[in-house]
Every structure is written in C-alpha cells, then in structure tokens.
N, C-alpha and C positions, 0 to 999 in steps of 0.2 A: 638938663632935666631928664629922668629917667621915661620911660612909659610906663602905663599901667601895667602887669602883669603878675600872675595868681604867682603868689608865697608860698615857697619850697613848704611841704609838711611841717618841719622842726627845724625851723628857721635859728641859726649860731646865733647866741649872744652878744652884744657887743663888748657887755661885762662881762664872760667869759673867765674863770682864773686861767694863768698862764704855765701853769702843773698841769701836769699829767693826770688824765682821770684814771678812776679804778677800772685797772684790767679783769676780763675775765679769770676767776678760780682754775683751777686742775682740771677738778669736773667740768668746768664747763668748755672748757677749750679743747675737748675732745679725751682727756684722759691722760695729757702730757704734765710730768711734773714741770713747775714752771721754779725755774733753778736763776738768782743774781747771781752775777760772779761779779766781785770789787777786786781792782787790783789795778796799779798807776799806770802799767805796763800796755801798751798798745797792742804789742804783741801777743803777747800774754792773753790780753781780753780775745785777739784773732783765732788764737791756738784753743782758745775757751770755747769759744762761739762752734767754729769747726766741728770739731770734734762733740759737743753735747747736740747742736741740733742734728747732725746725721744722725744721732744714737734715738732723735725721738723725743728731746726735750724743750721746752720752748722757754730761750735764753732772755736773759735782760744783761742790762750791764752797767758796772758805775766807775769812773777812775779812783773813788778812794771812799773813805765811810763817812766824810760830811756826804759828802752826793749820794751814797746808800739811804744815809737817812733820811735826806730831802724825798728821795725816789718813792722809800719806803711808806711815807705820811701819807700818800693817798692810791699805792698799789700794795698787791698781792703775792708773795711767794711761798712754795711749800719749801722750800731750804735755798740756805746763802752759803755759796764757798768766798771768802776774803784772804787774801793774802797778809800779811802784817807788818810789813814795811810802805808804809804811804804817808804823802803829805794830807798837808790841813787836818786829818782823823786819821791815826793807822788801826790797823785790825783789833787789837787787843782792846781800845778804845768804841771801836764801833760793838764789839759783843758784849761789852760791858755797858753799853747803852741799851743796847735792845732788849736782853737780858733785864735790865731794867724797867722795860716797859711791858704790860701787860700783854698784849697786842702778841709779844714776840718771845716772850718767855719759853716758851715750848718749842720756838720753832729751830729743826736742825741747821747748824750754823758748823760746815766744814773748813779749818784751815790748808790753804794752799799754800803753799812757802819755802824759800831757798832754807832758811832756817831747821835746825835740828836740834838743835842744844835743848837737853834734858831741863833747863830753868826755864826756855821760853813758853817749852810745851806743859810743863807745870804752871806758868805765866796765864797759856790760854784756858787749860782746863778748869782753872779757878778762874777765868773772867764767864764761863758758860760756855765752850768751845765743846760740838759734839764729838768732833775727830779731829785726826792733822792726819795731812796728806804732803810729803814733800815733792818739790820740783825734781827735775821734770815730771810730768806726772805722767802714767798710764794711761788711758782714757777708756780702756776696759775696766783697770781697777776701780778708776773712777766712778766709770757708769756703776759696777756694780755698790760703791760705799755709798753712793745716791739715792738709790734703789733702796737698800738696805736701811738707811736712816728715815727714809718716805713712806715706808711701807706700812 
C-alpha cells in the first residue's frame, strides 16, 4: 500500500494511446524545418539523421511507408524524403497515399533513391513526387533542394 502523497500537476493516463502524440510545428520548435526520412536501410536512415541534424534540421524517421503513415496520423512535417524500394509500403505507394489525403497534399515529398530510370521518375512525378534526388546523395545539395521546396 502506497502513502499519501500530493499528485504530480498532470498526472499520465492510464488509457493513454500508445502513438505518438503531435509534435511541435517548424515554428514552434525554434524555426528548424522538421524533415521524415523513410527508407528500409539502417544506414541509410544513420547517413540521413547525420548529416540533416548537423545542417539545423529536426529529423524523424520510418523504415518504410506503412510506418510513415502510421507516424504520420498524429505528427507533423514540413517535407518527407522516401526512398522507393521498401517492404510492406514502398515509396511510390506511400506519395500516392498522402497525395491522397487532404492533410498532405501540398506537402513536399522528395525522392531519395539508387533508382534513375527515366520510367520510375515519370512513375513518381505522376504519384505527386516534388523532386528525385539519387543516391548517394550530397548533403549540401540536399540541404539546399530542402530549403528550396520549404521555403
């Protein structure tokens, strides 16, 4: 049996959901764009992470676009880079969902991808694809096609 003692301010739920609550906006988290990267690759997310939050961006991350869009439902980005080779959901499949939804229509969605073939990148531009960017990638050109579609 416990003892008496006075109750935190805002005391956790015990029903609680087990998602992720909404994170702070752009603005509110100091003026850093806040950038998903999806892609299967561990690495790849490592190489992401690195390189974006030294430049000043506040990263998230998903292994493939089922989990984008779980992540998605109850947080915030001002642009998604995806790669297009993943299981459960690949790229092509996640921008043509979001694209679909109101919520996400407008927001820029960069492709990252070992991929070049002139079908795939007609493939994304018609799923709603703002850019492609191929592997490996620069992380100067990056930050700057980031910037550039945020802006």
């Amino acid at each position: 049996m416990s003892s008496p003692q006075a109750s935190p301010p805002h005391p956790a739920s015990a029903t609680a959901p087990a998602t992720p609550t909404a994170t702070p906006t752009a603005t509110d988290a100091g003026g850093s764009i806040r950038v998903l990267t999806v892609d299967d690759s561990a690495s790849m997310r490592a190489l992401l992470l690195a390189a974006l939050s030294s430049r000043g961006f506040a990263v998230e991350q998903a292994e493939d676009g089922q989990e984008a869009l779980e992540w998605l439902a109850t947080n915030e980005v001002d642009v998604i880079i995806t790669d297009i080779n993943m299981p459960r959901l690949d790229g092509f499949g996640l921008i043509e969902k979001l694209r679909g939804s109101a919520l996400h229509a407008d927001r820029p969605i960069l492709v990252l991808t070992t991929e070049s073939s002139d079908d795939k990148k007609k493939r994304a531009r018609d799923a709603g694809a703002t850019g492609w960017i191929v592997k490996p990638f620069d992380a100067d050109k990056l930050t700057t096609a980031l910037r550039r579609v945020t802006h």
